[in-house]
N, C-alpha and C positions, 0 to 999 in steps of 0.2 A: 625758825631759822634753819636752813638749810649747810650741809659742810660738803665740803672735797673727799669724796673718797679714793684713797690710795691703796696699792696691792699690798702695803705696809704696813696699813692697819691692822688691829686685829680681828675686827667685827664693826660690822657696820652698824648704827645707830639702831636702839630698841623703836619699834617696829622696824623691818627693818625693810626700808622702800628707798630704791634707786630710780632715780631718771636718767637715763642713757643717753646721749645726744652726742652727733660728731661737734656741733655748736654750741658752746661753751654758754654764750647768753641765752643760746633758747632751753638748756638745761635749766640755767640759773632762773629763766621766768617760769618752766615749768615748776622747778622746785619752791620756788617761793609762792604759790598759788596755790599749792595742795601747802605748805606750811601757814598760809593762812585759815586753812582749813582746818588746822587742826593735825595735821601729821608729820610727825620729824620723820625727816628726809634728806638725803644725799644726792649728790650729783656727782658721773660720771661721763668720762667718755669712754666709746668704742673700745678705744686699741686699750686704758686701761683693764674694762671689764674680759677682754681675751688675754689680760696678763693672771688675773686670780685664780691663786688654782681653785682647786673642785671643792674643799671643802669651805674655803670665804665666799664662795660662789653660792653653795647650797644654805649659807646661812642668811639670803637675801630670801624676803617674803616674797614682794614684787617688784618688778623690773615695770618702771614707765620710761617706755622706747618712744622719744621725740624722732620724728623721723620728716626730711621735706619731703621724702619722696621712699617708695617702697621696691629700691632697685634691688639686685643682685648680692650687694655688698652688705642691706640694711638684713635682708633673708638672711645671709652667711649670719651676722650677730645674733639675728633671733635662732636660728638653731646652733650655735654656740652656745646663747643662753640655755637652752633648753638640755642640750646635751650635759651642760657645768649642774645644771642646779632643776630638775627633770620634776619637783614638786612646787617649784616656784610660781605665782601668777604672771601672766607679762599682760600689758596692756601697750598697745599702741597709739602715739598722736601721729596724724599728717592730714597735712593740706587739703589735699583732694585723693583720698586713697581709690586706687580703680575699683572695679567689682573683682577683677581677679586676681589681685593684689591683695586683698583683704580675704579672700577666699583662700590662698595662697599661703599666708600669716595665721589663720586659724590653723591650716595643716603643719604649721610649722611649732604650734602648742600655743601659741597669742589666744587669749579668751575674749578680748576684747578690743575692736577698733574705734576709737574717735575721729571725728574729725575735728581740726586745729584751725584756729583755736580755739580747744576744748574750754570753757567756762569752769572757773574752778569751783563752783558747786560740782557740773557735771563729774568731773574727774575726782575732784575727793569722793562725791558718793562711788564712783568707779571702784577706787584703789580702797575704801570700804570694803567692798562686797567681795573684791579680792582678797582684802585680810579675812575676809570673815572662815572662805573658801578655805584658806590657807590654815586657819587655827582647826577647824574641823578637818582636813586629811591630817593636818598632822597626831589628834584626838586619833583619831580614826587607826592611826600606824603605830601608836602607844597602846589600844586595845589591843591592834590585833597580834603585837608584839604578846605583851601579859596570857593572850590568850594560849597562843605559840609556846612560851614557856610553863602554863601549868597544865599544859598536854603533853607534856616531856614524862 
């Protein structure tokens, strides 16, 4: 089952994975396809996920950005995203993403582009290997924290 995520909340659902979409049902299909997979999930839009501040932001694993098209305005969200929560996974859906659209998207911190519509095998094994990504940096920033304080 997937829910609405609001800037109201306090924390988004454990794991904690967002689909982005300005289009409310194509949120809602994306999220209901990775939650038959197995992964609780939320749904947002745009203009919500640029109201969160930085630390509800940084508590999102990953961001899956439905997107129809990889204009100008979808770039501006993905480096929003990136700048709010700079350890999170993002994965991308669209249509027919260009070659330099998607080139474009990885410079912008996107790890991953699909094309839509992604299968929701494809996409749960996707937002998988982005949790996986995400549990080990963050392992990874708990060492090297530990490590940091018994060199003091």
């Amino acid at each position: 089952m997937h829910a609405v995520v609001s800037r109201e909340a306090s924390a988004p659902p454990e794991p904690r994975i967002i689909v982005v979409s300005p289009d409310a049902a194509e949120a809602g299909r994306v999220a209901r396809g990775l939650a038959r997979a197995g992964s609780p999930v939320a749904a947002a839009s745009p203009r919500e996920v640029a109201d969160w501040d930085e630390a509800f932001a940084q508590a999102v694993d990953v961001f899956v950005v439905a997107a129809a098209v990889l204009d100008d305005a979808q770039m501006a969200l993905l480096e929003r995203i990136r700048d709010r929560s700079p350890t999170a996974e993002i994965v991308v859906v669209s249509p027919d993403p260009a070659v330099e659209d998607a080139v474009q998207a990885v410079r912008a911190g996107v790890h991953s582009v699909l094309r839509a519509p992604a299968l929701p095998d494809e996409l749960g094994l996707e937002v998988a290997k982005a949790l996986a990504r995400r549990r080990w940096a963050k392992q990874r920033l708990r060492v090297l924290a530990k490590v940091q304080e018994s060199g003091r």
